[in-house]
TORGUMAR-461434 format. One record per residue: residue in three letters; x, y, z of N, C-alpha, C in turn; residue number from 0; chain. Coordinates in steps of 0.02 Angstrom, whole numbers, plus 50000, padded with zeros to 5 digits. Layout:
<nodes>
+--------+--------+---------+-------+---------+----------+-------+--------+---------+-------+-----+--------+
: residu : n.east : n.north :  n.up : ca.east : ca.north : ca.up : c.east : c.north :  c.up : num : chaine :
+--------+--------+---------+-------+---------+----------+-------+--------+---------+-------+-----+--------+
:    ALA :      X :       Y :     Z :       X :        Y :     Z :      X :       Y :     Z : NUM :      A :
...
+--------+--------+---------+-------+---------+----------+-------+--------+---------+-------+-----+--------+
</nodes>
This chain:
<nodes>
+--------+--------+---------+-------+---------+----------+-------+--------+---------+-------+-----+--------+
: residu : n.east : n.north :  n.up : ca.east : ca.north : ca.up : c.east : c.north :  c.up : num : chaine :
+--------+--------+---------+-------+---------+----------+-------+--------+---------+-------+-----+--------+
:    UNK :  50135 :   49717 : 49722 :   50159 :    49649 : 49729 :  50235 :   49648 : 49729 :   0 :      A :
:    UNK :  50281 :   49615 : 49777 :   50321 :    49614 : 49774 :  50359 :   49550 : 49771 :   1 :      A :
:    UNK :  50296 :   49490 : 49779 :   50341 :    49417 : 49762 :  50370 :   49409 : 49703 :   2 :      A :
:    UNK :  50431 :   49354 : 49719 :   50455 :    49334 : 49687 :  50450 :   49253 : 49627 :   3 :      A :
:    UNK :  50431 :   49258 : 49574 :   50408 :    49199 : 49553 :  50469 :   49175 : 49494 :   4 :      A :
:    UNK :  50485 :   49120 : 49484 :   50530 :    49079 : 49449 :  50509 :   49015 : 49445 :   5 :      A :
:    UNK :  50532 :   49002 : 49365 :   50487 :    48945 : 49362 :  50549 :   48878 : 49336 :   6 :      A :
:    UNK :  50554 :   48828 : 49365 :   50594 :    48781 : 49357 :  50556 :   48731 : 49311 :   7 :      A :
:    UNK :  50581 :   48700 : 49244 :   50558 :    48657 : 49205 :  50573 :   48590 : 49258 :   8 :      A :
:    UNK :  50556 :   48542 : 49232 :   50572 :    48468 : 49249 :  50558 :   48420 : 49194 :   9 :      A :
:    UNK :  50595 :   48445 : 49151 :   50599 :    48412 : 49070 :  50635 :   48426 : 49023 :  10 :      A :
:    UNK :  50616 :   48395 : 48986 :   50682 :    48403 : 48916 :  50661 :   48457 : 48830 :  11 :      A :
:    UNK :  50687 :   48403 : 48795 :   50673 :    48439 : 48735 :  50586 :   48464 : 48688 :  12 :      A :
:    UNK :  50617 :   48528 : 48681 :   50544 :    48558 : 48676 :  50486 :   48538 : 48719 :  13 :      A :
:    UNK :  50505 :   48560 : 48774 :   50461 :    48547 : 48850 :  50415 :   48622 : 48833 :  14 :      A :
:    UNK :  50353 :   48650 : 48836 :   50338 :    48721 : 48848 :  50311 :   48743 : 48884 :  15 :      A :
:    UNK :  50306 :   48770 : 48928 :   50261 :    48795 : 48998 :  50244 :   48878 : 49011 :  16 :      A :
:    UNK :  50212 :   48900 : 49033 :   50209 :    48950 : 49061 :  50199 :   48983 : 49113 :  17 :      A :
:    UNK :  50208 :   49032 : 49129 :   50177 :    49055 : 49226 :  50149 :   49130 : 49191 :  18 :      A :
:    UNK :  50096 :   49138 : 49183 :   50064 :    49220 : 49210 :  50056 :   49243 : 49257 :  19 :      A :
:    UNK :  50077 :   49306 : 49253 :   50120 :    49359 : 49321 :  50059 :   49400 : 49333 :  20 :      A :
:    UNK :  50019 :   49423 : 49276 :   49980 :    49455 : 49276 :  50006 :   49551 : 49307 :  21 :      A :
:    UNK :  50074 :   49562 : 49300 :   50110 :    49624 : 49333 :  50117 :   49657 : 49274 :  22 :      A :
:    UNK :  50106 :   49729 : 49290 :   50136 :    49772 : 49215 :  50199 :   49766 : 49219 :  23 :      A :
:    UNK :  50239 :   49799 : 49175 :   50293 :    49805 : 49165 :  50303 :   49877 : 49166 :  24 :      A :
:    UNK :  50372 :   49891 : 49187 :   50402 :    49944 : 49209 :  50464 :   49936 : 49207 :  25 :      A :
:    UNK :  50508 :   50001 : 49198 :   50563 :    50010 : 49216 :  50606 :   49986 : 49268 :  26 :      A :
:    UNK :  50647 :   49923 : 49291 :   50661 :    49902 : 49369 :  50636 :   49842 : 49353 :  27 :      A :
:    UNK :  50582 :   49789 : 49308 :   50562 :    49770 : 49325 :  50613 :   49693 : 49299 :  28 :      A :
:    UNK :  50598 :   49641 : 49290 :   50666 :    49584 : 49260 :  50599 :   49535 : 49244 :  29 :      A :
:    UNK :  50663 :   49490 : 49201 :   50619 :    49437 : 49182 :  50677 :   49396 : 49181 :  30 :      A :
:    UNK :  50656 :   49322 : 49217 :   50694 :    49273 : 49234 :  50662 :   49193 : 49196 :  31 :      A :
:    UNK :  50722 :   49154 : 49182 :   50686 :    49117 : 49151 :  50751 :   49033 : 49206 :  32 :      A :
:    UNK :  50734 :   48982 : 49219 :   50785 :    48945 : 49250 :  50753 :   48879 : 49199 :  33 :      A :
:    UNK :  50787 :   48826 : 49178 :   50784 :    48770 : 49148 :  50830 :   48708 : 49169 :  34 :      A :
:    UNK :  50764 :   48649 : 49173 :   50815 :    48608 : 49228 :  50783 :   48541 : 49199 :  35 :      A :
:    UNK :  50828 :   48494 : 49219 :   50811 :    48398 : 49206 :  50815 :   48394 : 49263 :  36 :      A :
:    UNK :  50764 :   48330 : 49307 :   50766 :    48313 : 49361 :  50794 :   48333 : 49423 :  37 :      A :
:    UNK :  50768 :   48399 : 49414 :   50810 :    48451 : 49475 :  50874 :   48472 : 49471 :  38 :      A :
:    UNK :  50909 :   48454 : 49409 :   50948 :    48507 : 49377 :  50981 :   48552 : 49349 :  39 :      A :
:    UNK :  50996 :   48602 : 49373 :   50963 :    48693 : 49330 :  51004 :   48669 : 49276 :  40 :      A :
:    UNK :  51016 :   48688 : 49206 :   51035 :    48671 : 49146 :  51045 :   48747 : 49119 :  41 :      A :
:    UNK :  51008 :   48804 : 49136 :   51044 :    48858 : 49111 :  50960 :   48901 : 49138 :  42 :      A :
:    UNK :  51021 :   48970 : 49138 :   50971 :    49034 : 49174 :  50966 :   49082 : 49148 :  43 :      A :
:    UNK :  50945 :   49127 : 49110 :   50922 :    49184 : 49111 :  50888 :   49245 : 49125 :  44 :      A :
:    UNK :  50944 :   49312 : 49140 :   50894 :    49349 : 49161 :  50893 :   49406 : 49128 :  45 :      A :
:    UNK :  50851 :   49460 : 49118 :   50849 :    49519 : 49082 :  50804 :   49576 : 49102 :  46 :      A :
:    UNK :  50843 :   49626 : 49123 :   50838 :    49688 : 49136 :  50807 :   49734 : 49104 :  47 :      A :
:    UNK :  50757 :   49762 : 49088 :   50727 :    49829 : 49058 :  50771 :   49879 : 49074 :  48 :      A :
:    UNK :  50794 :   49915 : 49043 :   50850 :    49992 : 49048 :  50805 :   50031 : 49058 :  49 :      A :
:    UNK :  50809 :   50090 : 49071 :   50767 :    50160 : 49132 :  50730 :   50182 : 49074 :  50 :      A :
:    UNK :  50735 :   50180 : 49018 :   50689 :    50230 : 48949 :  50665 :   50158 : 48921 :  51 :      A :
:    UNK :  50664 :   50113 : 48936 :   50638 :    50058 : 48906 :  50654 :   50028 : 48814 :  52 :      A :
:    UNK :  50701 :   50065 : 48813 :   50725 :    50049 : 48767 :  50760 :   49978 : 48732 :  53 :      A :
:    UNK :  50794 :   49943 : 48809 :   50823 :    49881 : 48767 :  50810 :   49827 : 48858 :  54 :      A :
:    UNK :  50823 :   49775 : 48814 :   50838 :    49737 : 48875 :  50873 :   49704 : 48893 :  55 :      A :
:    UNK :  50917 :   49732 : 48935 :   50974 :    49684 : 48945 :  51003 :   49602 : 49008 :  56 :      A :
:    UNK :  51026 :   49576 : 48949 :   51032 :    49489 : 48976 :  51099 :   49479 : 48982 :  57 :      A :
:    UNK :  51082 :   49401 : 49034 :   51143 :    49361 : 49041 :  51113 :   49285 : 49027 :  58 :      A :
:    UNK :  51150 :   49262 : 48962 :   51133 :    49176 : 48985 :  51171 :   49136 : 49023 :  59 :      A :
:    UNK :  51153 :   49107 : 49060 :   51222 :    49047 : 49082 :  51196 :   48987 : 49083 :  60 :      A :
:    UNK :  51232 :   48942 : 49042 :   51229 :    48878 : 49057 :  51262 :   48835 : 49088 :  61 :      A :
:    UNK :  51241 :   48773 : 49110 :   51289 :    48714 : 49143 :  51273 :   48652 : 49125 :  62 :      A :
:    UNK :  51316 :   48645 : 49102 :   51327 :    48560 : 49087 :  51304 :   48534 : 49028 :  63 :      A :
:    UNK :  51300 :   48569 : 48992 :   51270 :    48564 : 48904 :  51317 :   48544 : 48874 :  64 :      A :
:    UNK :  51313 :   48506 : 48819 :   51353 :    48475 : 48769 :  51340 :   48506 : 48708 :  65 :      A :
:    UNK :  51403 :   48520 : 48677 :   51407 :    48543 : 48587 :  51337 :   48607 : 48579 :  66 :      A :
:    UNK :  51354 :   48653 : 48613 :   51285 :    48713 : 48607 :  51295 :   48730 : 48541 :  67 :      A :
:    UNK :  51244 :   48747 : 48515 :   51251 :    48776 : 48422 :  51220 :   48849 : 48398 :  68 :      A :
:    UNK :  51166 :   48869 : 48470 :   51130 :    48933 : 48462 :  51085 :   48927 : 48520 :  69 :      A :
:    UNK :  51063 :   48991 : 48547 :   51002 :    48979 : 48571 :  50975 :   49059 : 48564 :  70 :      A :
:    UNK :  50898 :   49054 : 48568 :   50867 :    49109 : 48540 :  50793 :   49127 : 48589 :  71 :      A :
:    UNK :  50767 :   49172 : 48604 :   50704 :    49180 : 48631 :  50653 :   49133 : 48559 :  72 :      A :
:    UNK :  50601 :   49105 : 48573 :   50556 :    49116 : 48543 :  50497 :   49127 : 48555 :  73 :      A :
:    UNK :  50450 :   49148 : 48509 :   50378 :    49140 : 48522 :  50341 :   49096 : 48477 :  74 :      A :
:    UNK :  50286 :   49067 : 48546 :   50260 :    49008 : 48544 :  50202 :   49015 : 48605 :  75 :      A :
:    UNK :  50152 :   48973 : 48588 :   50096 :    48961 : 48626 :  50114 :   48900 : 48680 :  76 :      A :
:    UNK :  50097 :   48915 : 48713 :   50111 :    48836 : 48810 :  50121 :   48781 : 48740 :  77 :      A :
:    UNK :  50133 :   48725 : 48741 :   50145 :    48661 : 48711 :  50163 :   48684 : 48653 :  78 :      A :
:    UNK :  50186 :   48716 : 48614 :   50178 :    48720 : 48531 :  50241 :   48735 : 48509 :  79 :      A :
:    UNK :  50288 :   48689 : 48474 :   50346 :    48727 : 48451 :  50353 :   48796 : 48399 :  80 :      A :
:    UNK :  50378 :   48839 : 48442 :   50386 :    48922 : 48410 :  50429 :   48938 : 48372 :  81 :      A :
:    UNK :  50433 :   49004 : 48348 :   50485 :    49034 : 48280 :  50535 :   49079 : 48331 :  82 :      A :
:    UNK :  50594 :   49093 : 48313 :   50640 :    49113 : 48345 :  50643 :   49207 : 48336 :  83 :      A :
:    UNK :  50640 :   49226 : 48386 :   50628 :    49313 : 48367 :  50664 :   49369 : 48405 :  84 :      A :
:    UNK :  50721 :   49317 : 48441 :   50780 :    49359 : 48447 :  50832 :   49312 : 48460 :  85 :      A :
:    UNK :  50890 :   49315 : 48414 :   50970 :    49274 : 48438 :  50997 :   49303 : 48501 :  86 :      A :
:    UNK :  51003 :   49250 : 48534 :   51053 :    49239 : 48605 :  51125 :   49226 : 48596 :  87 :      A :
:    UNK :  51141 :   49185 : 48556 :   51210 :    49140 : 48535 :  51206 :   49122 : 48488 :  88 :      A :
:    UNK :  51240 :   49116 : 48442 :   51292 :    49200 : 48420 :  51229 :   49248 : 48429 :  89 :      A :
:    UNK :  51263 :   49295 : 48427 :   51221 :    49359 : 48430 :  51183 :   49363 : 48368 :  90 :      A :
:    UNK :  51188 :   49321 : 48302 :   51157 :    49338 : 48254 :  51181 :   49277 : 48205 :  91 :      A :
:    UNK :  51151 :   49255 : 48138 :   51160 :    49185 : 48122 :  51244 :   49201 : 48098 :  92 :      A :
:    UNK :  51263 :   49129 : 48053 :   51243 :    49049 : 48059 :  51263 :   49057 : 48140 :  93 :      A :
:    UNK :  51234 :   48960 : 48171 :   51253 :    48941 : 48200 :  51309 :   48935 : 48210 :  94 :      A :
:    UNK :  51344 :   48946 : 48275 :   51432 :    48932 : 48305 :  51441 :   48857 : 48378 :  95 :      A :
:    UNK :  51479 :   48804 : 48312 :   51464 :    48759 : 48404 :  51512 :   48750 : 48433 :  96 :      A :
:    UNK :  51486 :   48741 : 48498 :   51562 :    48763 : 48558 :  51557 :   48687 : 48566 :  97 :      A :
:    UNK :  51607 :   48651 : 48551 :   51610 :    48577 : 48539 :  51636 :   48548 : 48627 :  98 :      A :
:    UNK :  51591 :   48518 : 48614 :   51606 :    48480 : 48691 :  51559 :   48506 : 48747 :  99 :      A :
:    UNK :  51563 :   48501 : 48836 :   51542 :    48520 : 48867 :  51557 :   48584 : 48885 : 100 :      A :
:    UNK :  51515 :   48631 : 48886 :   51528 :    48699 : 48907 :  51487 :   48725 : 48971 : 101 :      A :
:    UNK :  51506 :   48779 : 49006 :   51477 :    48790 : 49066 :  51495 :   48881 : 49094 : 102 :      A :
:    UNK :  51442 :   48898 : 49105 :   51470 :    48989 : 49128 :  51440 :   49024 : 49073 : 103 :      A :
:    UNK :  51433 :   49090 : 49058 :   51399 :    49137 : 49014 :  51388 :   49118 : 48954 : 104 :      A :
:    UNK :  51340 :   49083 : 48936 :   51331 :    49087 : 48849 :  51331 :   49143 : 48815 : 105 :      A :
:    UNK :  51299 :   49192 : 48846 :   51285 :    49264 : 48819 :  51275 :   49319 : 48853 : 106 :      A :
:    UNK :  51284 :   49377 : 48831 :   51277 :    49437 : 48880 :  51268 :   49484 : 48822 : 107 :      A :
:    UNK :  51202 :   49519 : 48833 :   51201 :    49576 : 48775 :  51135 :   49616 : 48792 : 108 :      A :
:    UNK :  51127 :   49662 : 48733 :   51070 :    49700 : 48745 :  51006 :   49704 : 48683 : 109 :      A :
:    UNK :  50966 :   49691 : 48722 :   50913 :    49664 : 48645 :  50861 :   49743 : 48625 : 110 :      A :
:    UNK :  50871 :   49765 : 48571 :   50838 :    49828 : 48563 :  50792 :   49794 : 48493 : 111 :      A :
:    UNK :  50732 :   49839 : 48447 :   50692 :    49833 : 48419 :  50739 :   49812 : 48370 : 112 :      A :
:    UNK :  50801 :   49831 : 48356 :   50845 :    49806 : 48291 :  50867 :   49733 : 48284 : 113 :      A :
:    UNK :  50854 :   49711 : 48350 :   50877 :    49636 : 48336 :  50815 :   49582 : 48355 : 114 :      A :
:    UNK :  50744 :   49621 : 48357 :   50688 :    49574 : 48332 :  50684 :   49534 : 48256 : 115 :      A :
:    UNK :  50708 :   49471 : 48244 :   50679 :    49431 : 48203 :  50607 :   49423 : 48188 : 116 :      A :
:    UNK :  50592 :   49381 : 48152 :   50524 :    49332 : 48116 :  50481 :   49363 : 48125 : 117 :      A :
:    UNK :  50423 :   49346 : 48158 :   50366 :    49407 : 48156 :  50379 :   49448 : 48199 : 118 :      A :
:    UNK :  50421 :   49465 : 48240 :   50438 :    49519 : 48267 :  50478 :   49586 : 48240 : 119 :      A :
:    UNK :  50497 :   49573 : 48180 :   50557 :    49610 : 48143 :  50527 :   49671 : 48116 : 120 :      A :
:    UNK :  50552 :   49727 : 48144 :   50519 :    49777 : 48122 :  50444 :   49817 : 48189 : 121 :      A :
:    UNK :  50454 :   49772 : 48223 :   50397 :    49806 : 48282 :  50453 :   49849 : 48311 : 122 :      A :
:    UNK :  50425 :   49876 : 48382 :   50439 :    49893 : 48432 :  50447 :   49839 : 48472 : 123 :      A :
:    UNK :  50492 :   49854 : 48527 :   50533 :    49830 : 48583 :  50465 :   49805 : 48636 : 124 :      A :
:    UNK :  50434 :   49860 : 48621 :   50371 :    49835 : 48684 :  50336 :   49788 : 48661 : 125 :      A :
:    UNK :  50316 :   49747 : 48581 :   50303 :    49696 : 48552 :  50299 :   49627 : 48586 : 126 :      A :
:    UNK :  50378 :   49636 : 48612 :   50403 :    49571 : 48645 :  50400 :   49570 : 48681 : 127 :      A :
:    UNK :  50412 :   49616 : 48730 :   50387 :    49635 : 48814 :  50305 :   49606 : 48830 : 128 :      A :
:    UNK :  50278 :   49638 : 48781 :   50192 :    49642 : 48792 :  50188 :   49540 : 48761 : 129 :      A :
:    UNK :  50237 :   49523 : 48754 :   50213 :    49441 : 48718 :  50257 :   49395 : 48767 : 130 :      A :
:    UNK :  50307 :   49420 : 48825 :   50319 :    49377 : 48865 :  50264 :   49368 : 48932 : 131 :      A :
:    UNK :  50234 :   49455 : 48929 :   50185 :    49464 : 48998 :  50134 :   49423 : 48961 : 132 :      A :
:    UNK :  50116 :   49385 : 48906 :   50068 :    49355 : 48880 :  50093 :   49287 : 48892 : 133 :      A :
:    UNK :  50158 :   49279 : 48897 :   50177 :    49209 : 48934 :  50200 :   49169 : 48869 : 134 :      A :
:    UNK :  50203 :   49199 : 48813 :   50211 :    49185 : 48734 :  50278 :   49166 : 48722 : 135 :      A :
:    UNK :  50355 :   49174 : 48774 :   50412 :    49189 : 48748 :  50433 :   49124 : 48792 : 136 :      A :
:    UNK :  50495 :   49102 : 48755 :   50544 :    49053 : 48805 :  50602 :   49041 : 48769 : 137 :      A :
:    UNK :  50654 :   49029 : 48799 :   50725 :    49027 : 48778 :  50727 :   48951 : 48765 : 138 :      A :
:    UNK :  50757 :   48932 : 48695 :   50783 :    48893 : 48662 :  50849 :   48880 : 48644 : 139 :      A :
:    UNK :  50900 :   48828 : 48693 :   50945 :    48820 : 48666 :  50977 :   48775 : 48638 : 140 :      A :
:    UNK :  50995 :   48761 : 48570 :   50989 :    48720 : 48539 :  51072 :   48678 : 48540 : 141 :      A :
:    UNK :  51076 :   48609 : 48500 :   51147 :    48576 : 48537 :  51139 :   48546 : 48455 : 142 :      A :
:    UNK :  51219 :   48510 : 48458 :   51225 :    48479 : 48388 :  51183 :   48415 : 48384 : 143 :      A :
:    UNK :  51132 :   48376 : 48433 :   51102 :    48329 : 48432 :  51044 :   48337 : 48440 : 144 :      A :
:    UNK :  51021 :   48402 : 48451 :   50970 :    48422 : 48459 :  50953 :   48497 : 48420 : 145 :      A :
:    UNK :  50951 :   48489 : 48354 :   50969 :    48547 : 48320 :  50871 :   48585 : 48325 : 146 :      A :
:    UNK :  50819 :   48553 : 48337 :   50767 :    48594 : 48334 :  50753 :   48638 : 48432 : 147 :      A :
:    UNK :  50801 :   48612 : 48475 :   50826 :    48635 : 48530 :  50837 :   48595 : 48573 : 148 :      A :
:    UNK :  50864 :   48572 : 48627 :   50896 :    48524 : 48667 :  50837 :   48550 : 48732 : 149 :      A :
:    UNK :  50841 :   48630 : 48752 :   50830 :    48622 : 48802 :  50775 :   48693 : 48814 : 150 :      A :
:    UNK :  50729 :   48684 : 48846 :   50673 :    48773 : 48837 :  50659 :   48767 : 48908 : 151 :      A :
:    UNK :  50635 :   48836 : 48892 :   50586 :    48857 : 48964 :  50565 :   48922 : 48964 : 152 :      A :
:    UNK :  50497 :   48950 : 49001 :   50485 :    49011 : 48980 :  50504 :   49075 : 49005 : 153 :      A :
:    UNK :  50513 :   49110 : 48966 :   50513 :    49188 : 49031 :  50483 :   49208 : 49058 : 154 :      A :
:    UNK :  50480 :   49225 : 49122 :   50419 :    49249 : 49150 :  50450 :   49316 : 49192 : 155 :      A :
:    UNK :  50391 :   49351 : 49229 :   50415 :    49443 : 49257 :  50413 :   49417 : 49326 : 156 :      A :
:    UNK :  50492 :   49457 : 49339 :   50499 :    49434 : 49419 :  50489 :   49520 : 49437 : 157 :      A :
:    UNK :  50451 :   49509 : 49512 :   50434 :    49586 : 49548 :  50501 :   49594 : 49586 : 158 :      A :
:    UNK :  50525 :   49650 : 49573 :   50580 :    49665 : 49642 :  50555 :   49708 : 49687 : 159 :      A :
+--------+--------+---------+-------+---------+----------+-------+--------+---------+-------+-----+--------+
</nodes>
């Protein structure tokens, strides 16, 4: 399979959705996540598996967000608000808020088994891998008015 699938929200706070890919995972392979209000993208993420599968590496970017305070992968079931099991922004707690409107990279880093949180803390790397191909994971980013998250959406496996 080589399509390409991305999944655009069309909602707001603690919105949860999912898409199953039903694709293994492999080395090469990405996981993309896009979040949007009424057809507009609000922030993107994507993340890379490294060649030994060791970590995975991301970029967040957002646009047009107000007062950001954190945002984090979590896991969670389609509709159900989830526990947070890896930091995006800051890279690790407390919360840091970028006061006002911000826009361009929230984050750029590399997520290895050391920076699994909550029930993830202490697994393996493939833990979380094997719980986004379950459609279980979505990025949460949270704002000073919206401190349980402003804005989600899930990750899902894009084929290249």
């Amino acid at each position: 399979m080589s399509s390409k699938r991305i999944l655009t929200l069309l909602g707001s706070s603690i919105v949860v959705s999912c898409l199953l890919t039903g694709l293994v995972l492999a080395a090469n392979h990405s996981y993309h996540c896009t979040v949007g209000i009424e057809g507009n993208v609000l922030a993107e993420v994507e993340m890379q598996l490294s060649e030994d599968g060791s970590a995975l590496l991301y970029t967040l970017e957002v646009y047009r967000i107000r007062d950001i305070t954190m945002a984090h992968l979590h896991l969670g079931k389609p509709g159900a608000l989830g526990t947070p099991v890896v930091w995006l922004y800051p890279p690790s707690p407390p919360p840091r808020l970028i006061p006002g409107p911000f826009e361009g990279v929230l984050a750029r880093g590399k997520i290895t088994e050391n920076e699994l949180i909550g029930p993830l803390r202490g697994r393996p790397l493939s833990s979380l891998i094997e719980e986004i191909q379950a459609g279980n994971v979505y990025v949460n980013i949270h704002t000073r008015d919206h401190a349980g998250g402003d804005i989600c959406g899930p990750v899902v496996l894009v084929d290249q």
